[in-house]
N, C-alpha and C positions, 0 to 999 in steps of 0.2 A: 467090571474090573476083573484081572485077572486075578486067578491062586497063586499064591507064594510057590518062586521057582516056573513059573509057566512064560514068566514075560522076557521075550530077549532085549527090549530096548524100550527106552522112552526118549520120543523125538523132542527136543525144545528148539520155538522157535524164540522171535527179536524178545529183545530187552529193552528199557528205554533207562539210560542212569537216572539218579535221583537229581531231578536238577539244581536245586537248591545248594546238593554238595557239589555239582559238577561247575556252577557258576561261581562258586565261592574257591576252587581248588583254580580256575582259570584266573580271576580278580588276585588272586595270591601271587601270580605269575605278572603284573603288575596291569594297570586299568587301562595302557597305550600298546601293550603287548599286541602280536597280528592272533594272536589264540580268544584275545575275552574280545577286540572289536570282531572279530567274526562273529562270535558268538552272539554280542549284539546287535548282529546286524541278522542274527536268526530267530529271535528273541523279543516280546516285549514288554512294557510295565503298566500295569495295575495300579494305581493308586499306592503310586511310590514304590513296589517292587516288582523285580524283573521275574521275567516267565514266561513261560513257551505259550504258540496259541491256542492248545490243547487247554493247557491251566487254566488261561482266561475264559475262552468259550466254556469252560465247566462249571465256573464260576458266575459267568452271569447265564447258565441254564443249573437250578439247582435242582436238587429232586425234590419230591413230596416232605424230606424232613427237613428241608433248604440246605442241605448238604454240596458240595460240589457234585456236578451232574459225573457223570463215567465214560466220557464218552474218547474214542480216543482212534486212530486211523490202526496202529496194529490188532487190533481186533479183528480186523477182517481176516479170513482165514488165511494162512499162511502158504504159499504155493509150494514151498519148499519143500514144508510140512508135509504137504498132498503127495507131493511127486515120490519122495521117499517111503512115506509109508505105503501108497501104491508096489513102488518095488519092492521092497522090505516082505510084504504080503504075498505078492506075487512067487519072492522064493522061499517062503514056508516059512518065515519070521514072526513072531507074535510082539505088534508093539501097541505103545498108547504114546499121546501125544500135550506135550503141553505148548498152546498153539501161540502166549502171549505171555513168557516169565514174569513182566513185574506187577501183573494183575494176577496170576493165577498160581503161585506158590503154596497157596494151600493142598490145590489137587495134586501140584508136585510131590508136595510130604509126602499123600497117601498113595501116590505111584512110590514112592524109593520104601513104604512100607512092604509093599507086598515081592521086593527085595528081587529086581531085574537084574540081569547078568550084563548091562550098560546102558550110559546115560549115551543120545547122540545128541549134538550145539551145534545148530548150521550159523553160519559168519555171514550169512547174505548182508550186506550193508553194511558192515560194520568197516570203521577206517583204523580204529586204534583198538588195544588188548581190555580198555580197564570193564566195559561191558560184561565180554565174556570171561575175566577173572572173575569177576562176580556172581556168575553164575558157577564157575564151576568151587567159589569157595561156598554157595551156598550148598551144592549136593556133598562135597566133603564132610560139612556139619554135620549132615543129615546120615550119610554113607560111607565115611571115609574108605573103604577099601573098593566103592563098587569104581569098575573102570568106566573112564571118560574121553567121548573120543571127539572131535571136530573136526568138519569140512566145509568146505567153500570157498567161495571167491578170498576173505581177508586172508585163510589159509595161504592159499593158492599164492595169492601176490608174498605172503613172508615165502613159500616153498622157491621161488621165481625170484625174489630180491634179493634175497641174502646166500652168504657161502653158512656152510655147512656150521660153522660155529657159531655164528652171529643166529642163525634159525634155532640152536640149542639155549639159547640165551632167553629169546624171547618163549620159548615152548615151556621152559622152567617158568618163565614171568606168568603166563598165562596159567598153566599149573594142570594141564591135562595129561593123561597116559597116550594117548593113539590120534595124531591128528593126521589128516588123508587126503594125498597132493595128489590133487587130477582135478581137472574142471568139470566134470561132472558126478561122478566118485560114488554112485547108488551101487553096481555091482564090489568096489572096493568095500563099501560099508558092511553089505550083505555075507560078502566072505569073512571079515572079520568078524562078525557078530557070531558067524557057525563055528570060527574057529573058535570064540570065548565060551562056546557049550563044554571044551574040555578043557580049558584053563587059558593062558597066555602063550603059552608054549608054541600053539601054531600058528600065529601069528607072522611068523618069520617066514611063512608059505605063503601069504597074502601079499599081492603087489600096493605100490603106493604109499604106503605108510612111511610116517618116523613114529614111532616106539619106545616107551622105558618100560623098566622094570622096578625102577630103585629110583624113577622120579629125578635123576640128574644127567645120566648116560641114553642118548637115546639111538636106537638103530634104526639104517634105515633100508628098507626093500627094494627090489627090483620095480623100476617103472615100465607100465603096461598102460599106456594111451587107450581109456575107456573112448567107445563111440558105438554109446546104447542105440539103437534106432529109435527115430523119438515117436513111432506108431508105442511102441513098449513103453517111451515114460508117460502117455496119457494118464492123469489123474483118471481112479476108479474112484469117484463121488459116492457109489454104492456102502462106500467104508466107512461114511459121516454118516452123519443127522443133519437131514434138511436145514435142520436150525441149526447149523455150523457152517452153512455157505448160501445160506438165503437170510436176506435178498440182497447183497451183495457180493460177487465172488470174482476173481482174478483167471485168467485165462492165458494160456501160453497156444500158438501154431507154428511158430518157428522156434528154433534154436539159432543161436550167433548172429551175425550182421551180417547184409551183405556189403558195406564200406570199411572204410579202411581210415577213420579219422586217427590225426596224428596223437593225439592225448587222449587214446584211448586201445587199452592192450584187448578186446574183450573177443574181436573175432580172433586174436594169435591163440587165445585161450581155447573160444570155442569150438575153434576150425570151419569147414567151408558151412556156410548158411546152407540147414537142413527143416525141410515142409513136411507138415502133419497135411495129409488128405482134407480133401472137402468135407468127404465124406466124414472121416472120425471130428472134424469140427460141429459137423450137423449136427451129429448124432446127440454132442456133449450139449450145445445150446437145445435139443429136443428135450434133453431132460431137464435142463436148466428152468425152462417154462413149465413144466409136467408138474416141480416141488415149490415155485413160487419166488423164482430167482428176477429181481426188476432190473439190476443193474450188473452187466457186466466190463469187464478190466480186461480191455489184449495186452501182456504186456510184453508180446513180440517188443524188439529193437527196433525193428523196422515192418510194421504193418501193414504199410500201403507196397511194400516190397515181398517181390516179382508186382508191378503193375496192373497187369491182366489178372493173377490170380485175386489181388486184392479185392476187384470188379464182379469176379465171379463171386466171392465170399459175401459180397453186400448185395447181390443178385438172390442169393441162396435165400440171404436173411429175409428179405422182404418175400421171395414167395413164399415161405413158412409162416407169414405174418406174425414173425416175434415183435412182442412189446417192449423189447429191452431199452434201458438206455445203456448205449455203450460209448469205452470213452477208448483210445487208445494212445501209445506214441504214434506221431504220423512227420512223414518231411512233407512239407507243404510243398517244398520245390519240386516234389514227384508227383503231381496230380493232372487232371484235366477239369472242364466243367462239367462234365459228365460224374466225371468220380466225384465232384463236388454235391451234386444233386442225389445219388445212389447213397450216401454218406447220411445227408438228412435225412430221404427216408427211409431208411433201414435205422433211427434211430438215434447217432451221434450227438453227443449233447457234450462231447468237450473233447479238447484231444492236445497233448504233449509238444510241446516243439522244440525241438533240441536247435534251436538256432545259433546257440554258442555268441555270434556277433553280428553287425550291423555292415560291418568295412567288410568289402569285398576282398581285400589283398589281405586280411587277419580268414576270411574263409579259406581263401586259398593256403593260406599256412597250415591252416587245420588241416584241409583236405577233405572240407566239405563235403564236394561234388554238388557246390550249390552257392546263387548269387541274391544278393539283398533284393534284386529287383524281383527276382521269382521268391522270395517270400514277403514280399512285398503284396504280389499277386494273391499269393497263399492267404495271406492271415486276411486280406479284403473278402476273400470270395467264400471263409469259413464262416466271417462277421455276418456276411449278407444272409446265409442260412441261419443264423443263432446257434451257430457253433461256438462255446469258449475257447478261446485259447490261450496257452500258458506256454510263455517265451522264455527258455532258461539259457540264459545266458552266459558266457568265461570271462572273464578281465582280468588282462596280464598274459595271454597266452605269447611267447614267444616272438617277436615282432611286433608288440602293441605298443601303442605309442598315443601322448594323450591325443591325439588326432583323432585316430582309430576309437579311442574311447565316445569322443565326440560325436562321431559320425553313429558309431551305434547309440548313443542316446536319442539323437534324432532321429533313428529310423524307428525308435521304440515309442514318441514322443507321436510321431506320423502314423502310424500303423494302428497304434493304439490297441495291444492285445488287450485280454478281460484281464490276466495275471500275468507278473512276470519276476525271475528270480533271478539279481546279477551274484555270481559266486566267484572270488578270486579264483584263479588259478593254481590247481593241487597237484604236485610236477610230484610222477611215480618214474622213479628211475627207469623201468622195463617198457614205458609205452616209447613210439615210432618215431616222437620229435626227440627224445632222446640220442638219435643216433642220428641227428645234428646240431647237437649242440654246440660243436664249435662256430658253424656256420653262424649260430642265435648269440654265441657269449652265453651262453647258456650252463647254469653252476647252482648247485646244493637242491636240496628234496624238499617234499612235502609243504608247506608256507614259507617255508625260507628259503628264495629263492633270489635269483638274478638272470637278468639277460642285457644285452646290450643297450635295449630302449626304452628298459621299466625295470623295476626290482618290487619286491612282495609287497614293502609300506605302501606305493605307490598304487600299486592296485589295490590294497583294501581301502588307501584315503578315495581313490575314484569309486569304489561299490558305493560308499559311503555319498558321493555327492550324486551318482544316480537316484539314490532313493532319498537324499533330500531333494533333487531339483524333478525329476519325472514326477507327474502328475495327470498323465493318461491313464496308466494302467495301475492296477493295485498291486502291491507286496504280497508275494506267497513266499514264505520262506520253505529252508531248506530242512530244520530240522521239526524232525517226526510231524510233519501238518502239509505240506506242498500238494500237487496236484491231486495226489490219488486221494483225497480227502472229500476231495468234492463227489466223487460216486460215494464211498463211504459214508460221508453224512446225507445226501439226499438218500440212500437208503435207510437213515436214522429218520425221516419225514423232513429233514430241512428246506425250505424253500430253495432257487438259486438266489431269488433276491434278497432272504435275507443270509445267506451266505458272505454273500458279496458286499453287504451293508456289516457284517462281524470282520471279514478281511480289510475294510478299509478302514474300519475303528480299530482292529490290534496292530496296521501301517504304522496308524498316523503316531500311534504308543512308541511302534519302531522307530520313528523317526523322533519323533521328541525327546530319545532317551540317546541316540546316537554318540 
């Protein structure tokens, strides 16, 4: 730990609310609300009360004092975490990091003890403020005057959604001093943190930001479109403890997308799809196996994109003879059998599928660049290896209609992934089908929404009779437990089978509670 006065920041990463209050604060908003059936349909009950799958599986694994076990998917190291404090170091920054807020607030304490010149809150995941008010009301407690800053995606989307006074509104609601509009924002972070070595003052020379001073008035700076090279944001692993990313650890080799889906802003943000080398790939999985890492996370957007290079990557892997299992996002529509067979042995033991839906004319809305028959092909030829796979699906997107819904049920029903997740439709005024809305009938944000051939109730009563009537595949929900849980806990020792045997006992909870 550092001496008082030597630390410039402490990185926090996810948070997960208390759910008990966050179940009871949605149920208040009435029990047919679109806010509490989502929630139950992310959610399920124990012996008469409701709870995430985290709770239950803790519950029935206890510890030696029969305690609820601890086990939980943000534990695994945080990439965010990595990547920032990699650059943060890189420009002469002295930080520490709290990798999992609602488990580790004690080591928080003893960081804002040794009295850092700022707290940093990365927003990865987050959709709404009440998370990250909570954290920052808890270092207030603790610090009231040290400054707090945040970055990231939820940033990014308030910086991007709203006009300049509706963003003062919500920065007051959240309760930070410096939050930092860019999509990638390590060199913005980096300058403001040298500028906070001589008070607040220079801040106003730092691009990207909004700003208080007095916590109501906030300024804001000149924007400067960051576009770090991403050989620069490779995590330097060298700055943990083995036992902080072994034996399971997350991996990035691309930056942004190369597609262009319509409900989804994330390449406008990222800009053009940008490759980390073979080589600095090697290099990180040579060490990965060197400190006893079993399971690795790509969590490129698009993995098996550029094609060829992907071929080359699982070429690389096998003649290295790593043992890893690895899981990645992959488009099944982009593959051959070649790459299917390269996939297995180089290790793959599960992999993401952004299928969104089943009806080929709701693909083409999206803008896929992809049809039911080629993942049709895909998820057969993943099964035949003992590949899992996990089909997440939209319902309600813009043109859906219960037909459309129909037809995707059946191809889920036919296909029979290992998991799959149907999640209504969450309309962000700034992504692509927005700007055809009139064409859709298309009107209001976030779950309250409409279009010409479905409106919100509608698609959450259809999630709802997906996961009452499909019986192929098992329930992964959405919140904090979904795919990436499955490398997670098989690096806790879980079997797949009995993984797969707790997923379809906390469904069937799901569904009975519906």
């Amino acid at each position: 730990m550092n001496a008082a006065g030597d630390l410039d920041c402490i990185l926090i990463g996810p948070h997960e609310l208390d759910f008990d209050d966050y179940e009871a604060s949605l149920r208040a908003m009435g029990e047919e609300s679109i806010a509490y059936r989502v929630l139950k349909a992310n959610s399920t009950v124990l012996d008469g009360r409701r709870m995430t799958y985290y709770d239950m599986l803790n519950r029935m694994l206890p510890d030696s004092r029969g305690e609820p076990g601890d086990l939980h998917v943000c534990k695994l190291p945080s990439l965010a975490i990595g990547h920032l404090k990699t650059a943060l170091t890189r420009a002469g920054l002295v930080t520490e990091e709290v990798n999992f807020f609602t488990w580790e607030r004690d080591r928080l304490v003893e960081l804002l003890a040794c009295r850092p010149r700022a707290v940093a809150i990365t927003s990865t995941f987050y959709v709404d403020n009440t998370a990250l008010t909570e954290i920052v009301d808890f270092v207030r407690r603790h610090d009231p005057d040290i400054p707090v800053i945040i970055g990231g995606p939820h940033i990014l989307n308030i910086h991007n959604g709203y006009d300049p006074e509706a963003q003062d509104f919500v920065y007051r609601e959240i309760g930070a001093d410096i939050y930092v509009c860019d999509s990638q924002g390590e060199s913005t972070l980096a300058q403001a943190l040298r500028a906070l070595r001589t008070g607040r003052a220079g801040l106003a020379l730092v691009p990207n930001l909004a700003y208080t001073t007095n916590g109501h008035d906030f300024t804001r700076t000149g924007r400067v479109v960051e576009d770090n090279p991403i050989e620069d944001s490779v995590v330097d692993w060298s700055l943990f403890d083995p036992g902080f990313y072994a034996p399971t650890v997350q991996l990035r080799t691309a930056r942004s997308c190369a597609y262009a889906c319509a409900f989804c802003q994330y390449p406008q943000l990222g800009g053009p799809l940008s490759l980390n080398s073979l080589e600095h790939v090697e290099a990180q999985l040579r060490h990965f196996a060197e400190v006893g890492v079993k399971n690795v996370v790509f969590i490129d957007d698009t993995f098996n994109v550029p094609f060829p290079r992907f071929k080359k990557l699982l070429r690389m892997m096998i003649k290295n003879g790593f043992d890893f299992n690895w899981f990645s996002f992959f488009r099944c529509a982009n593959s051959d059998a070649e790459a299917f067979d390269l996939m297995a042995e180089s290790g793959c033991k599960g992999v993401f599928l952004g299928l969104e839906s089943g009806d080929d004319r709701i693909l083409k809305n999206m803008n896929k660049s992809a049809s039911s028959e080629k993942y049709r092909r895909g998820i057969g030829a993943l099964t035949e290896r003992g590949i899992l796979t996990f089909a997440s699906l939209i319902v309600g997107f813009p043109g859906e209609t219960a037909d459309s819904v129909a037809r995707t049920m059946d191809f889920i029903a036919d296909t029979a992934p290992t998991f799959y997740r149907a999640e209504m439709y969450y309309h962000y005024p700034a992504v692509p089908i927005a700007q055809q809305a009139d064409k859709y009938g298309l009107r209001g944000t976030g779950y309250h929404w409409r279009h010409d051939t479905m409106d919100a109730e509608q698609a959450c009563a259809a999630v709802e009779h997906m996961y009452r009537t499909i019986d192929s595949s098992l329930i992964m929900p959405g919140y904090m437990f979904d795919f990436w849980s499955i490398p997670y806990l098989m690096g806790q020792g879980m079997e797949v089978e009995h993984l797969t045997a707790f997923v379809r006992r906390a469904g069937e909870g799901l569904v009975r509670a519906l």
